[in-house]
TORPA-4810 file (N, C-alpha, C, O; in nm, 3 decimals):
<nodes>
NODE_1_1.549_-1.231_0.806_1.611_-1.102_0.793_1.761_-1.124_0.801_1.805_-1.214_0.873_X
NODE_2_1.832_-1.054_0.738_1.996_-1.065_0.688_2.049_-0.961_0.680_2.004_-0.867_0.615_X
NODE_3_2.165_-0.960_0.753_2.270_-0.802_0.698_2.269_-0.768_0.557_2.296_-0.856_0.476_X
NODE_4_2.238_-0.633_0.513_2.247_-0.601_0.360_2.381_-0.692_0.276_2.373_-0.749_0.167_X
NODE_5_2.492_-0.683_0.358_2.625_-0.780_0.275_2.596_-0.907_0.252_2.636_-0.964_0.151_X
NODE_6_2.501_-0.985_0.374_2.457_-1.122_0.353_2.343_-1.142_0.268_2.325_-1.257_0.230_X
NODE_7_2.258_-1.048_0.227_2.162_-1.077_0.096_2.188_-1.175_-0.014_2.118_-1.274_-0.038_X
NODE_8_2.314_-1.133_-0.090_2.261_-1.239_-0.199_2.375_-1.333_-0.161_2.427_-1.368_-0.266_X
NODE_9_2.422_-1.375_-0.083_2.495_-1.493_-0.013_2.357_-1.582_0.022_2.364_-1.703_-0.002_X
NODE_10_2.273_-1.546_0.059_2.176_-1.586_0.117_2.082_-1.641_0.009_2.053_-1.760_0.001_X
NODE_11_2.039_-1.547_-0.071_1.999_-1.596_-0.216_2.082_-1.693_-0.281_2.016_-1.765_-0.356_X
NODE_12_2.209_-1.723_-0.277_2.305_-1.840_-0.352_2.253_-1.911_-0.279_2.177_-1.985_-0.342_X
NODE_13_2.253_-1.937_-0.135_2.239_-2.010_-0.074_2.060_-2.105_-0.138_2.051_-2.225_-0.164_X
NODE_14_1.966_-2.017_-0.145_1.853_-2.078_-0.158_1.885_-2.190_-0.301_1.844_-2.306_-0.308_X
NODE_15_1.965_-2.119_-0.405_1.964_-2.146_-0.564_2.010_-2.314_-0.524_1.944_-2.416_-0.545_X
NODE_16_2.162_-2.300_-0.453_2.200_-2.415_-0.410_2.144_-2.541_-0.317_2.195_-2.653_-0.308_X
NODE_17_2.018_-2.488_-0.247_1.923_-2.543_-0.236_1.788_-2.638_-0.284_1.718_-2.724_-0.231_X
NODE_18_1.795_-2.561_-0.434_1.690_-2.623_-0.524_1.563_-2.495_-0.567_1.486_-2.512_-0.662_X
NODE_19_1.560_-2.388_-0.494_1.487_-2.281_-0.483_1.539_-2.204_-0.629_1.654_-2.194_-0.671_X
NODE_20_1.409_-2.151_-0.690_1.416_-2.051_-0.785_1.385_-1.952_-0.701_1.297_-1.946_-0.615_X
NODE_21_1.492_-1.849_-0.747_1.500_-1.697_-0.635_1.448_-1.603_-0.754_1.431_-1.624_-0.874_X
NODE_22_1.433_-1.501_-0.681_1.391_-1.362_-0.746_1.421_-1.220_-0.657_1.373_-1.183_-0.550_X
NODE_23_1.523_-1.156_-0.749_1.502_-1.010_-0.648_1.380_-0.929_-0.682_1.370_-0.858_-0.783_X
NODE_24_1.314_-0.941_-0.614_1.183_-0.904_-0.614_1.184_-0.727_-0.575_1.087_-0.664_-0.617_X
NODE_25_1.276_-0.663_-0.509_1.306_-0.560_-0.495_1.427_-0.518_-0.440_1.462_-0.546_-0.326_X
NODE_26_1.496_-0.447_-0.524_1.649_-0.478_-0.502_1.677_-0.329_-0.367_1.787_-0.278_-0.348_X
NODE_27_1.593_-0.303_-0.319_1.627_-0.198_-0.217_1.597_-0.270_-0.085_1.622_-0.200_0.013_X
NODE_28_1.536_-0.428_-0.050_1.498_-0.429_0.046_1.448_-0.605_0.041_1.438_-0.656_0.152_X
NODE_29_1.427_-0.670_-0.044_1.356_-0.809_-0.054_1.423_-0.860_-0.176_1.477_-0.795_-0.266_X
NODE_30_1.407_-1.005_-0.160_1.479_-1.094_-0.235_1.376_-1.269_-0.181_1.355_-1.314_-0.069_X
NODE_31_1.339_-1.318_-0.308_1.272_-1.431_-0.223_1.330_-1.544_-0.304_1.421_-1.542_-0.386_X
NODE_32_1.248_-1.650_-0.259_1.305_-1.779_-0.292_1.181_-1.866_-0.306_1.083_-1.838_-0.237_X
NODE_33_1.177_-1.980_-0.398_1.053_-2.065_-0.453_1.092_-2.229_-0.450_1.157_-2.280_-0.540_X
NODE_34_1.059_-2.278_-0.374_1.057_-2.462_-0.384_0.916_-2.556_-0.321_0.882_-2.563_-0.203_X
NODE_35_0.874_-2.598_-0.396_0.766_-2.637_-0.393_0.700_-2.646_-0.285_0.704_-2.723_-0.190_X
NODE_36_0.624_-2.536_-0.319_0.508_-2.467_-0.235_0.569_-2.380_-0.107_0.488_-2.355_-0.018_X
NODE_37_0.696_-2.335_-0.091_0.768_-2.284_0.005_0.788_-2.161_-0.068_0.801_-2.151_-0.190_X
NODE_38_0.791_-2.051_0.032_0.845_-1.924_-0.031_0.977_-1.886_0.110_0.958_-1.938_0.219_X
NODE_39_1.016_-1.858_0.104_1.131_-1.758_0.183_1.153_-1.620_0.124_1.195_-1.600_0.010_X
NODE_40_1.116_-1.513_0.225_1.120_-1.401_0.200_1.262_-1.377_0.267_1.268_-1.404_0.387_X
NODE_41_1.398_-1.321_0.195_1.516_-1.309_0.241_1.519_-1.145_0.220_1.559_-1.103_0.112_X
NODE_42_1.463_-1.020_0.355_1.487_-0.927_0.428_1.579_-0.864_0.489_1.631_-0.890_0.598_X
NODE_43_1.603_-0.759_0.398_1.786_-0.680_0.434_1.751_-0.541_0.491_1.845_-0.476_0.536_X
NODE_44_1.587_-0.467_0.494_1.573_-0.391_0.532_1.385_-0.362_0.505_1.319_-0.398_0.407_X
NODE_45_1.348_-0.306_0.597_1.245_-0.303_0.661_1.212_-0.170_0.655_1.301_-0.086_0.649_X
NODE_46_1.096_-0.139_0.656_1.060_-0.052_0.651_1.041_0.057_0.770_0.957_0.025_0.855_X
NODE_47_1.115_0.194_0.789_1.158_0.276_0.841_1.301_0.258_0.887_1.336_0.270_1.005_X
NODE_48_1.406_0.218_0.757_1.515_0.151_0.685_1.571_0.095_0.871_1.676_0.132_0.923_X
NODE_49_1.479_0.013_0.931_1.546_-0.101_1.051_1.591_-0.173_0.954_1.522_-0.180_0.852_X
NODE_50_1.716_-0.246_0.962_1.841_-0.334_0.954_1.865_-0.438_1.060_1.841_-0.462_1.178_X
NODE_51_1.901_-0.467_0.998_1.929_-0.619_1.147_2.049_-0.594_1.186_2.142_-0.587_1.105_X
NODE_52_2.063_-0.580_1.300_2.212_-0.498_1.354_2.224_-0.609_1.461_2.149_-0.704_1.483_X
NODE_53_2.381_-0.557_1.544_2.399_-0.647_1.655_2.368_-0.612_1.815_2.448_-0.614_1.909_X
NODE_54_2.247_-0.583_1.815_2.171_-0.557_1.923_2.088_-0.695_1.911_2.099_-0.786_1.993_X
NODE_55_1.998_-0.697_1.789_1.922_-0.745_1.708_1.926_-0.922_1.683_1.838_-1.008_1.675_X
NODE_56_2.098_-0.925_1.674_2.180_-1.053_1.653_2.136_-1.067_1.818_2.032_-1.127_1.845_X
NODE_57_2.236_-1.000_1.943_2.281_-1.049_2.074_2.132_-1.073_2.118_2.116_-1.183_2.170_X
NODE_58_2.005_-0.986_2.107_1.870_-1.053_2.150_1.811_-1.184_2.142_1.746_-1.247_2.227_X
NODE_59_1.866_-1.232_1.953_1.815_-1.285_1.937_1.784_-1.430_1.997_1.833_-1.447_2.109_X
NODE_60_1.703_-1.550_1.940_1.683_-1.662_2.023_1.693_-1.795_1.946_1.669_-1.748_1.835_X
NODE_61_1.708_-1.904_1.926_1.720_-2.034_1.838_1.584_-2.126_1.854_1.520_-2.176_1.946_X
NODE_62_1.579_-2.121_1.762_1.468_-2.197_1.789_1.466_-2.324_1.621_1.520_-2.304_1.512_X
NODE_63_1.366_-2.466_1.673_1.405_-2.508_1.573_1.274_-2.539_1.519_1.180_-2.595_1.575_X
NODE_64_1.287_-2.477_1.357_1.150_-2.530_1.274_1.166_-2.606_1.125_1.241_-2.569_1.034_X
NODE_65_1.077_-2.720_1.123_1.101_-2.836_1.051_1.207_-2.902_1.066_1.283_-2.928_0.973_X
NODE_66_1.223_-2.930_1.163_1.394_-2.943_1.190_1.535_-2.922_1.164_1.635_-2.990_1.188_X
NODE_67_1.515_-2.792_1.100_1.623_-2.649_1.123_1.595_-2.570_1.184_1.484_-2.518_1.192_X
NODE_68_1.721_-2.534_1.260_1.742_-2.480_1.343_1.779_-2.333_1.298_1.884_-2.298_1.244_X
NODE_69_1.676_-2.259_1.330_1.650_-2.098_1.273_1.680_-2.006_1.431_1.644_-2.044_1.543_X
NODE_70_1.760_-1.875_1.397_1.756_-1.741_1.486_1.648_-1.687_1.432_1.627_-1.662_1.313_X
NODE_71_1.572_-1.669_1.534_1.443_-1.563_1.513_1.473_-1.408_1.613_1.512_-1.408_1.729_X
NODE_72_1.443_-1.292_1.532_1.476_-1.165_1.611_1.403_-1.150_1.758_1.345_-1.256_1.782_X
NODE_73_1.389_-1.072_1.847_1.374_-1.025_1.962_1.238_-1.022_1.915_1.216_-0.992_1.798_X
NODE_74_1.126_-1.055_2.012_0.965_-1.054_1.973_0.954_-0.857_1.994_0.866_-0.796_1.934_X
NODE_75_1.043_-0.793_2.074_1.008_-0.641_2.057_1.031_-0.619_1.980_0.930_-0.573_1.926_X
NODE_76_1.172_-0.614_1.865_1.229_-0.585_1.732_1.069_-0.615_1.669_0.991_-0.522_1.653_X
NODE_77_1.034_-0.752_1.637_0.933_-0.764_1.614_0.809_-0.701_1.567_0.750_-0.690_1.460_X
NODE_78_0.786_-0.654_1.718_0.660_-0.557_1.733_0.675_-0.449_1.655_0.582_-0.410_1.584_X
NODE_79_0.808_-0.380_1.662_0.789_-0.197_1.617_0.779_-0.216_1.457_0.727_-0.140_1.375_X
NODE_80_0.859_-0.363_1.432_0.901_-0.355_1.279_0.730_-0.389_1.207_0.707_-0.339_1.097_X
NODE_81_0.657_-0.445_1.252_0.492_-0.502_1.223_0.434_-0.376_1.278_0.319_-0.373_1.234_X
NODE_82_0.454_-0.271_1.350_0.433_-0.147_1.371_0.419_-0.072_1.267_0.327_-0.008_1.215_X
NODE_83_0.541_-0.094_1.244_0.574_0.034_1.141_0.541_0.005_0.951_0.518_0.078_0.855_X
NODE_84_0.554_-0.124_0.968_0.512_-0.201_0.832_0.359_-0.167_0.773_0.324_-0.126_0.662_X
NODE_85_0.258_-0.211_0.934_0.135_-0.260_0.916_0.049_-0.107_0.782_0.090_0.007_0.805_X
NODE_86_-0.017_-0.116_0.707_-0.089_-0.025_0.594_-0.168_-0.090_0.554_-0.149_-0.211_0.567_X
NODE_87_-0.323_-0.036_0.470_-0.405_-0.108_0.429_-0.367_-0.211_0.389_-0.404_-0.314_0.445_X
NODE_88_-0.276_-0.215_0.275_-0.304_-0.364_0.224_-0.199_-0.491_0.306_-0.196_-0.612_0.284_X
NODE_89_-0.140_-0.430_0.380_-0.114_-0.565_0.480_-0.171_-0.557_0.607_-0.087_-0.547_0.696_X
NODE_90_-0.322_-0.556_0.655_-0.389_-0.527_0.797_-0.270_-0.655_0.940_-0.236_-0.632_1.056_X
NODE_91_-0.247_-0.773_0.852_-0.233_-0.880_0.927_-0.071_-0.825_1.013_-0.024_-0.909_1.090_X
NODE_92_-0.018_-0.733_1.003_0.084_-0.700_1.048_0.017_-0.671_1.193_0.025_-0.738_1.296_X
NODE_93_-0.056_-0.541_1.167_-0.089_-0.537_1.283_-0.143_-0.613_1.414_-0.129_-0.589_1.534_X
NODE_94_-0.209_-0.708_1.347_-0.244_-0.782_1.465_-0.145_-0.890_1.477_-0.163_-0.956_1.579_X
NODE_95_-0.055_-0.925_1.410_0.015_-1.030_1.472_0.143_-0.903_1.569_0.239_-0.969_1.606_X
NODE_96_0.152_-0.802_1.595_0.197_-0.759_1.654_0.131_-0.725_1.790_0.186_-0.713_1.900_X
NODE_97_-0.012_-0.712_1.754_-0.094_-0.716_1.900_-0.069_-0.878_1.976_-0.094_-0.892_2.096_X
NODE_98_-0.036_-0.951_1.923_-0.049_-1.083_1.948_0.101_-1.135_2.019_0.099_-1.243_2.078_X
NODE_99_0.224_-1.061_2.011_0.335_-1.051_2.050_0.269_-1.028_2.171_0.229_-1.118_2.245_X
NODE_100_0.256_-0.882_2.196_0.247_-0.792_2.297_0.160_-0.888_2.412_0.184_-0.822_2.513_X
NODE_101_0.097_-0.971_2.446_0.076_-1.132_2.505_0.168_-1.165_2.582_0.142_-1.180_2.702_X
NODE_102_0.280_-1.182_2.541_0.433_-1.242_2.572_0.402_-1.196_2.689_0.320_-1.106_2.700_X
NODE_103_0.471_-1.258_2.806_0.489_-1.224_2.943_0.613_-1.181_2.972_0.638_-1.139_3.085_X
NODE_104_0.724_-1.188_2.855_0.863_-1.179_2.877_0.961_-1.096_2.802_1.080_-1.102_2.771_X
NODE_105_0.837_-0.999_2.784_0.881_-0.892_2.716_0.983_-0.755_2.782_0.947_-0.690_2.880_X
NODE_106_1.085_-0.733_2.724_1.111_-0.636_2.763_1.087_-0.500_2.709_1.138_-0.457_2.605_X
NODE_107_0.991_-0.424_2.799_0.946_-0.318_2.778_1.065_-0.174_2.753_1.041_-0.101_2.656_X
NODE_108_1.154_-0.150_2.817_1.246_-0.069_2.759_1.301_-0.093_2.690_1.359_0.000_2.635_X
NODE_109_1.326_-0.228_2.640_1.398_-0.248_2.500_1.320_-0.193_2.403_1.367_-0.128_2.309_X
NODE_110_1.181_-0.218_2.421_1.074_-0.235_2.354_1.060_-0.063_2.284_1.015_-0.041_2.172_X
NODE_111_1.099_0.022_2.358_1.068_0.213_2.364_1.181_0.195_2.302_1.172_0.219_2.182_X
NODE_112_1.354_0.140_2.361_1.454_0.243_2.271_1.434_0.188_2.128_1.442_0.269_2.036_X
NODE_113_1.408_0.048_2.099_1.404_0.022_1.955_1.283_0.102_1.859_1.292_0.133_1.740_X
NODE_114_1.187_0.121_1.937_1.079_0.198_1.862_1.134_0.341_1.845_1.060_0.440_1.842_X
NODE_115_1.270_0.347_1.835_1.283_0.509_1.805_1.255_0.562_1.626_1.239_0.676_1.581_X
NODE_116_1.259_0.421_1.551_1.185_0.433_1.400_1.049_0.438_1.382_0.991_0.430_1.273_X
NODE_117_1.009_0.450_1.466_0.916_0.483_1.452_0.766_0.518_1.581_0.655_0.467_1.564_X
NODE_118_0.795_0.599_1.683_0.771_0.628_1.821_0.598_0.637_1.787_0.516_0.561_1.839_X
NODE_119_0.571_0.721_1.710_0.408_0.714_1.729_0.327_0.625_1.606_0.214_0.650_1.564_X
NODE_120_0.397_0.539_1.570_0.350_0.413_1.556_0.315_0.283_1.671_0.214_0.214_1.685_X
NODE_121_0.440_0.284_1.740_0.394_0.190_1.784_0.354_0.212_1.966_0.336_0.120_2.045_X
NODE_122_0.347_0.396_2.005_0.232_0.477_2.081_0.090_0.438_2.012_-0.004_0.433_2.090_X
NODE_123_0.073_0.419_1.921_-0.044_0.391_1.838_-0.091_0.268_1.894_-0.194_0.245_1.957_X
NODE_124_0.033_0.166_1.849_-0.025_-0.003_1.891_-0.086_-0.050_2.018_-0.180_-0.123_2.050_X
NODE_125_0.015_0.029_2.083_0.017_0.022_2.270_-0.108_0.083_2.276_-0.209_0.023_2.312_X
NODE_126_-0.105_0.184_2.247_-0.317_0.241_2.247_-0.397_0.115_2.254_-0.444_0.041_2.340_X
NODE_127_-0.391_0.127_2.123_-0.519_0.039_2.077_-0.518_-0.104_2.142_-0.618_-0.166_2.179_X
NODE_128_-0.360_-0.151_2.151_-0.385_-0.256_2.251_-0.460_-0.255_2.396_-0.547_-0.334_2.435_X
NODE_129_-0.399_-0.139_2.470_-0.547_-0.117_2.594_-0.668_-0.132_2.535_-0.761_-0.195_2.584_X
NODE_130_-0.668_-0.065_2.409_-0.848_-0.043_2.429_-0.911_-0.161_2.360_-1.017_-0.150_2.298_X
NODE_131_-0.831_-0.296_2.375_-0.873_-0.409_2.362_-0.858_-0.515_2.517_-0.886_-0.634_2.535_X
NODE_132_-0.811_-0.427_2.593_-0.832_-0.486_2.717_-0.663_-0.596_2.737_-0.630_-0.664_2.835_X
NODE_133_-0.592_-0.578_2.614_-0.477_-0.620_2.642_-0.377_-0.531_2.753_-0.385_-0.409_2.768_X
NODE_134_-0.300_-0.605_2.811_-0.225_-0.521_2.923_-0.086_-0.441_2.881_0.004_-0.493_2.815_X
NODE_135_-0.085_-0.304_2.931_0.028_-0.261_2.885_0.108_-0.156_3.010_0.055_-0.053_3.051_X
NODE_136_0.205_-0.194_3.046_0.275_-0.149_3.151_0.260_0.034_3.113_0.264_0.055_2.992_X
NODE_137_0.244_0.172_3.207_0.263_0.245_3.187_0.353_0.334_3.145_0.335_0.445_3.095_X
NODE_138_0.482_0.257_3.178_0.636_0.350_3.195_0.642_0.340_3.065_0.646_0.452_3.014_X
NODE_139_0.645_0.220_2.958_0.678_0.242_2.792_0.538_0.361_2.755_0.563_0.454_2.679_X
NODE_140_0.457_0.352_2.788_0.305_0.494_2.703_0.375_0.594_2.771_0.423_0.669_2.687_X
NODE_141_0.387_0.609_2.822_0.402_0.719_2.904_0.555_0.800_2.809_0.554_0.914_2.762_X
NODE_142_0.668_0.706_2.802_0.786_0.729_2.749_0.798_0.786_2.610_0.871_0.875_2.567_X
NODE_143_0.669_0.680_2.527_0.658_0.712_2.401_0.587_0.791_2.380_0.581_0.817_2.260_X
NODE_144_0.489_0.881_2.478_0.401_0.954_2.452_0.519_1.083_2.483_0.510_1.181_2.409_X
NODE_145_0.624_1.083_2.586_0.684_1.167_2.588_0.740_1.248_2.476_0.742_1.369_2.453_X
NODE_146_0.802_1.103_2.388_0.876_1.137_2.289_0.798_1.212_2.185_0.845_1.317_2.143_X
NODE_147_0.681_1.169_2.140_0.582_1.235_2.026_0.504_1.328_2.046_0.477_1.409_1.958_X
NODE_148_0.455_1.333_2.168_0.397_1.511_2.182_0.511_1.598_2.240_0.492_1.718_2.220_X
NODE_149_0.596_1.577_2.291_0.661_1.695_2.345_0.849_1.708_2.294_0.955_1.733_2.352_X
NODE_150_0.811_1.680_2.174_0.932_1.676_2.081_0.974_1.797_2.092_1.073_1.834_2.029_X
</nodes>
């Protein structure tokens, strides 16, 4: 995921790489192709979340294939696979139940970022209890505030 200005900086970047790119949808996705690799390059998400600098200061380094990648906040995470998840992508949802695991989650981060979408991811937190996964009360309780008593 990339600031909307860093999109097709980001796309040069793949070309100069060896990657055949494609704006695959110029309101929101842009990808990239090198053998057998795809990179999905994400400027906006659905319930128009942006990668802002909350988003940046959360974030964490981590290194895969030996680059060294920022990956967003595992709550950013959650609401954005929240709010994404629809029939034809089921797998959102559960890799967002699968976050919610984390032991090191912060739960009020977790409520103010879900303000794109509050009874979505009141929804997740549900259904996560009623899989016997654990969910602190103060975020249900908060988000339930927000969606029934609007």
């Amino acid at each position: 995921m990339v600031a909307p200005p860093e999109a097709h900086r980001a796309l040069d970047s793949l070309v100069k790489s060896g990657f055949e790119t494609e704006i695959t949808n110029p309101a929101w996705l842009y990808k990239g192709f090198s053998n057998g690799i795809l990179v999905d390059v994400l400027f906006k998400s659905k319930g128009d979340i942006y990668l802002d600098d909350e988003m940046l200061a959360r974030s964490s380094h981590y290194t895969v294939w030996g680059t060294r990648a920022r990956v967003i906040p595992p709550e950013d995470l959650i609401v954005i696979k929240a709010i994404v998840h629809d029939e034809e992508t089921p797998r959102h949802w559960h890799d967002a139940l699968a976050l919610l695991r984390r032991p090191d989650l912060d739960w009020d981060y977790l409520v103010t970022r879900a303000q794109r979408g509050p009874r979505r991811v009141l929804a997740l937190l549900t259904y996560a209890l009623s899989n016997d996964l654990w969910v602190p009360n103060r975020p249900l309780r908060r988000l339930a505030e927000q969606v029934l008593f609007e």
